[in-house]
ZAMARGU-4260 file (C-alpha; in steps of 0.2 Angstrom, whole numbers, plus 5000, padded with zeros to 4 digits):
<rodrens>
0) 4908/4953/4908 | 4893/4955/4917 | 4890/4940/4931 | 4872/4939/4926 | 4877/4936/4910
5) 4890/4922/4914 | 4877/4915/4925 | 4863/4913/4913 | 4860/4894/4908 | 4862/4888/4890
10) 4843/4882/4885 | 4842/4865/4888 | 4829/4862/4874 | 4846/4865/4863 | 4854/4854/4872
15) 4844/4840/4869 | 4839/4845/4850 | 4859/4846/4849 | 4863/4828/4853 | 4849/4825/4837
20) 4852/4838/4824 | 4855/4831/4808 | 4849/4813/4812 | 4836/4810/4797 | 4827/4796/4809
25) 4826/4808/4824 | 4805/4812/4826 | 4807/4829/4833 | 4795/4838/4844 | 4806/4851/4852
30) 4805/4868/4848 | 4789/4878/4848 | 4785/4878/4831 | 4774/4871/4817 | 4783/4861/4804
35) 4771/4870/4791 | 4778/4883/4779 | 4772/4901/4780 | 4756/4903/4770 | 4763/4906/4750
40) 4752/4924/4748 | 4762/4930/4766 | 4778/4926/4758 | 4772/4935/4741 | 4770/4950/4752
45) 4788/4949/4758 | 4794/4946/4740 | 4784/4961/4730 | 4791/4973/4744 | 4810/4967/4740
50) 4807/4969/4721 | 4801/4986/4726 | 4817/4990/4733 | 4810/4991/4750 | 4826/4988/4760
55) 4827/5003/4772 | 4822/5008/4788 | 4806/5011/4792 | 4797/5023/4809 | 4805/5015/4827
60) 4786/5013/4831 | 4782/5000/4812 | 4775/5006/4795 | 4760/5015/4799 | 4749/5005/4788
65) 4756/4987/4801 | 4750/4998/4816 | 4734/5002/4808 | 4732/4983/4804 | 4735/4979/4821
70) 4724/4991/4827 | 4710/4983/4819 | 4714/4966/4821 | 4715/4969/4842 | 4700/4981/4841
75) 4688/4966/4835 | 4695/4955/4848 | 4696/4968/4863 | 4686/4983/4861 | 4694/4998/4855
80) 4713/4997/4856 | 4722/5013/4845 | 4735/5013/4836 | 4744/5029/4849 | 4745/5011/4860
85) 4754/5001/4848 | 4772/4996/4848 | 4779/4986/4833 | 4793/4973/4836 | 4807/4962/4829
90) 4797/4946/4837 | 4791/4942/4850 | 4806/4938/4861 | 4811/4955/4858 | 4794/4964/4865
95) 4795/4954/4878 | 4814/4961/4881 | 4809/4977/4876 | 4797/4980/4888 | 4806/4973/4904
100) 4820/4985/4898 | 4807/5000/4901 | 4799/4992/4917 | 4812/4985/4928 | 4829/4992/4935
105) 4843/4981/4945 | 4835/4976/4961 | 4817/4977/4958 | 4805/4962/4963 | 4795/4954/4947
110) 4786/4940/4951 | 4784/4925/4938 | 4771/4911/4935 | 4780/4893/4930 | 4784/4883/4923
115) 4786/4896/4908 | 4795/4898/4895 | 4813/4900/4901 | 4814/4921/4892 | 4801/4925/4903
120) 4811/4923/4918 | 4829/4926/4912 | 4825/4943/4902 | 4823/4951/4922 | 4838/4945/4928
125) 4847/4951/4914 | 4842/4965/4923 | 4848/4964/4940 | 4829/4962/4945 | 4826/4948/4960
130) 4814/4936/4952 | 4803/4927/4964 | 4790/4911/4956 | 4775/4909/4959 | 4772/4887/4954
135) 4755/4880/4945 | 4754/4863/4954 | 4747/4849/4942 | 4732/4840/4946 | 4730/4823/4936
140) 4740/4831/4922 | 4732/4846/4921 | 4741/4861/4931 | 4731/4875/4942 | 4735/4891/4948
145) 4734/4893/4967 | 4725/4914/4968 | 4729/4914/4986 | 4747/4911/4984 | 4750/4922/4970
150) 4741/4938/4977 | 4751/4934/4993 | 4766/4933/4982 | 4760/4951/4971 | 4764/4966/4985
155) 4768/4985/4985 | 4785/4980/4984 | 4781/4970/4968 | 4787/4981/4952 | 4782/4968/4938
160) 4768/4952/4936 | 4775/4941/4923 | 4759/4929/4918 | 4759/4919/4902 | 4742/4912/4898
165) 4740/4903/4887 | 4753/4893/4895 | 4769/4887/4888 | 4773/4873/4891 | 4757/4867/4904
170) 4743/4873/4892 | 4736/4882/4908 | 4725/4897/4905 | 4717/4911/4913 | 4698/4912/4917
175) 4690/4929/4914 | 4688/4928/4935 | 4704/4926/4938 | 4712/4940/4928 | 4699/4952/4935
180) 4704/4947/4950 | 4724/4950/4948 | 4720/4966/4939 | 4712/4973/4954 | 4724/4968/4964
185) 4739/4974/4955 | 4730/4992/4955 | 4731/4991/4973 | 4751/4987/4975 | 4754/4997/4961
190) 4761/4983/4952 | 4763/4982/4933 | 4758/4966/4922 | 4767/4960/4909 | 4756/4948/4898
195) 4763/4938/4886 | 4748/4932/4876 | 4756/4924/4859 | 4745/4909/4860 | 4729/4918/4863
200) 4722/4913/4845 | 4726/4895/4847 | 4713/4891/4861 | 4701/4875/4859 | 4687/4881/4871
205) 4671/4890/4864 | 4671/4910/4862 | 4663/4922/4857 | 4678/4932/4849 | 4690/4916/4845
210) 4702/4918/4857 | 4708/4913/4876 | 4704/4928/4888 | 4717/4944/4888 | 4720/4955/4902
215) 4716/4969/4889 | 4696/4963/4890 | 4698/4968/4909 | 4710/4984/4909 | 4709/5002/4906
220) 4720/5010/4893 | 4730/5016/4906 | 4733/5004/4918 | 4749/4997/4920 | 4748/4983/4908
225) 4759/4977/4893 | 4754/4963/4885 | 4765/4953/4869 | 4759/4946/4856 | 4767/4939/4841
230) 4767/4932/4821 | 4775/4917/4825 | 4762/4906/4830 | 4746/4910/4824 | 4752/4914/4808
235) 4763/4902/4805 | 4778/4914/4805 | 4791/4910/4818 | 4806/4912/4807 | 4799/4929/4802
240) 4805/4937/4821 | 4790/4949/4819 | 4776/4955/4836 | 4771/4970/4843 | 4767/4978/4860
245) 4750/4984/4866 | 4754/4998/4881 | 4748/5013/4888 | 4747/5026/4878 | 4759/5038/4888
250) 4773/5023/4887 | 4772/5023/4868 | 4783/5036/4862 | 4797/5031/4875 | 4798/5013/4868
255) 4800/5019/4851 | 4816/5029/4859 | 4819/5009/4867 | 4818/5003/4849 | 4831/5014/4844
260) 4844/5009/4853 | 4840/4988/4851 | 4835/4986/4834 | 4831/5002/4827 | 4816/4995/4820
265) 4809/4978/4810 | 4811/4975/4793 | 4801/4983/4781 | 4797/4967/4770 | 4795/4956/4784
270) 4781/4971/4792 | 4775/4970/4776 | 4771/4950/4777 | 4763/4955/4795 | 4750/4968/4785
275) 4744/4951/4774 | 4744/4941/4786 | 4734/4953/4797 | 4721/4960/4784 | 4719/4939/4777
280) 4719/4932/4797 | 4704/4923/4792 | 4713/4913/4780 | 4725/4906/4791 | 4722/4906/4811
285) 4706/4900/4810 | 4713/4883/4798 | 4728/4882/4810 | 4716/4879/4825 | 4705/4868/4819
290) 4719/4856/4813 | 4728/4859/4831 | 4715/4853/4839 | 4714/4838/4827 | 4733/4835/4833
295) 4730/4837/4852 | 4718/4827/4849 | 4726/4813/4842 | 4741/4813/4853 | 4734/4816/4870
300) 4724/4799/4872 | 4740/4788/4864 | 4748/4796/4877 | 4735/4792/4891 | 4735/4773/4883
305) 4752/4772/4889 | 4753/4763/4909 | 4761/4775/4920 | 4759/4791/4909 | 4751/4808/4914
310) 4743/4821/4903 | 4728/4831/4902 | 4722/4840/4887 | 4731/4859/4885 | 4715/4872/4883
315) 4727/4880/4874 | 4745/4883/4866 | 4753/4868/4855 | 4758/4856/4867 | 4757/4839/4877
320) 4765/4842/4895 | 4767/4826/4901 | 4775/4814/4914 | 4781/4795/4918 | 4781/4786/4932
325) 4797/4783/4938 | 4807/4797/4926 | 4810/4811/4935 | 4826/4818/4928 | 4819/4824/4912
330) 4834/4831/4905 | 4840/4816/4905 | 4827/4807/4899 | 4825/4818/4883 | 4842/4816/4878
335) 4841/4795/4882 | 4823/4797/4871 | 4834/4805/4856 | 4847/4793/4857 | 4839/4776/4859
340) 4822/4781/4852 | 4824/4793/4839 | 4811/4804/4846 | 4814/4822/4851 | 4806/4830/4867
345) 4809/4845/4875 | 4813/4841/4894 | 4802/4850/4908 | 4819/4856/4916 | 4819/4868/4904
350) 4804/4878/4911 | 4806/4877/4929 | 4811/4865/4944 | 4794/4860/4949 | 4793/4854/4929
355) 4811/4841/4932 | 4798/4826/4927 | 4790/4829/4914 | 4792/4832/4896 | 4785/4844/4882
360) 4779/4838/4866 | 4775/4852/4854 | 4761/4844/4843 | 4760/4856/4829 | 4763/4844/4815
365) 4758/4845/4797 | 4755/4826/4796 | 4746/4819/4814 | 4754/4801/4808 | 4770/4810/4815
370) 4763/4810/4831 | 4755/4793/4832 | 4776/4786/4824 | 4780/4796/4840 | 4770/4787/4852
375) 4774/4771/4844 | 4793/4776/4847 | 4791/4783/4865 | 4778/4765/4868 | 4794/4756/4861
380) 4806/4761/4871 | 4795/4761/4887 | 4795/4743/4882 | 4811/4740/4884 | 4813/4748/4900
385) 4813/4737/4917 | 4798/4738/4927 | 4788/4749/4913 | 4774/4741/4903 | 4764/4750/4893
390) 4746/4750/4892
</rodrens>
């Protein structure tokens, strides 16, 4: 066995969801999902497809009529994007895997924002590639990226930029400025960016195209840019495992030959659900904001209430990142929250050591009287703690 692979870390999100599944009275806020169903007319789609029989493969690349859909849905967002520039994936885990399979080899040097979602950073040094981090540094809650130090960071020798924005699990995001300006530097070294842009619809600041900003609004077709998207969130799909890739144009064709040999391609039925969901986007995404912003909304100043508790407003993503005064081994104190409080975080370890004290608290909940039960629990248990008295 490889001693990469022996070395990778077991997600410490599952650890701590582990010590509460299948307790009815945990709360849990863990994972980085909406406790909403699929829409019913998405899952229709899915259904009429297996009635039809439709249980074979499909082209490495998706059905043609998913690429054309996708195609349109990027194009009103981002200018022109075609569909020669299109890859179709089993989630977006695996475009995000996909796509550092094609860019890195063993000893290359890829650079990473954190805290991030763990993938992000372990999908390189499955590799072999060295992984160097660039740290956001929080500022009353709310966590900035330092330019300086991350163009320092980004040289000739620099084979992959790794950048998730809208952020998981800080809610940092990108300014229009700032991707210009790591674009243009990235021409320069030569360097190749990998955006992972799955949250990009659920954004709480005004537009003009209802989204965050995407390297794509900043980049030619053919500069060295990948950026991911997925179903999961916007749509309300996670369990579905469907994304795609937008690339180069001259990249396409030799990750459909990748596809073959990881998945072969995604399930007709589920591509089918994406093509609904797409073509009906209206429908959903737009509904699934405007309540988020509802929940964040709701839990962010319970949160500030509490004495001794740290938190700014995500501009985008699903989540409440968040610390406690005098709590700094997070692991620890989201296990002891599930335990004695019944209330299930996910603990900022997780996403990287400069995150060790704080905690993420997806807020994607149908019902917003989960999240105020939540802060009732975590206010409870603060309670109870020596030397900790909440506001």
């Amino acid at each position: 066995m490889r001693q990469v692979i022996q070395n990778l870390e077991e997600s410490r999100i599952r650890e701590v969801a582990n010590a509460g599944m299948g307790r009815s009275d945990v709360l849990a806020f863990w994972f980085g999902e909406s406790d909403e169903v699929t829409p019913d007319f998405i899952r229709q789609a899915a259904i009429e497809s297996l009635q039809r029989g439709e249980t074979f493969y499909s082209h490495n690349l998706g059905l043609p009529e998913l690429r054309t859909a996708i195609a349109s849905y990027m194009s009103e967002r981002h200018g022109h994007i075609g569909v020669d520039r299109l890859a179709v994936t089993s989630g977006g885990v695996n475009a995000l895997m996909l796509a550092v399979q094609q860019l890195v080899d063993a000893g290359d040097e890829v650079v990473a924002v954190t805290p991030v979602w763990p993938n992000l950073t372990a999908q390189p040094a499955i590799m072999g590639a060295c992984v160097k981090c660039v740290a956001l540094a929080p500022v009353d809650g709310a966590w900035t990226l330092d330019m300086g130090a991350l163009l320092k960071a980004v040289t000739r020798a620099t084979k992959v930029l790794i950048i998730n924005a809208p952020n998981n699990p800080t809610g940092w995001t990108l300014t229009r400025d700032e991707q210009e300006r790591i674009m243009d530097h990235c021409r320069v070294t030569g360097t190749w960016i990998l955006a992972d842009e799955v949250y990009e619809r659920l954004y709480y600041e005004s537009t003009c195209n209802g989204c965050a900003p995407s390297f794509l609004d900043v980049a030619l077709p053919e500069d060295r840019l990948v950026v991911v998207h997925s179903f999961s969130k916007s749509f309300l799909m996670t369990g579905w495992r469907l994304g795609w890739l937008v690339m180069p144009p001259s990249m396409t064709h030799h990750m459909g030959k990748l596809i073959e040999f990881n998945t072969s391609c995604a399930s007709v039925f589920t591509q089918r659900a994406g093509v609904v969901a797409l073509n009906r986007s209206d429908e959903v995404t737009p509904r699934v904001v405007v309540h988020l912003k509802v929940c964040r909304d709701t839990l962010v100043p319970l949160l500030r209430a509490i004495a001794g508790v740290q938190v700014a407003p995500a501009r985008g993503g699903m989540y409440a990142f968040f610390r406690m005064v005098g709590f700094d081994d997070s692991l620890t104190t989201a296990k002891r929250l599930v335990l004695e409080a019944g209330l299930g975080l996910a603990p900022g370890d997780a996403f990287a050591p400069e995150a060790r004290g704080w905690l993420r608290w997806c807020f994607a909940s149908k019902d917003t009287q989960r999240l105020v039960a939540g802060v009732d629990r975590l206010r409870d248990w603060l309670r109870r703690e020596a030397g900790i008295a909440p506001g």
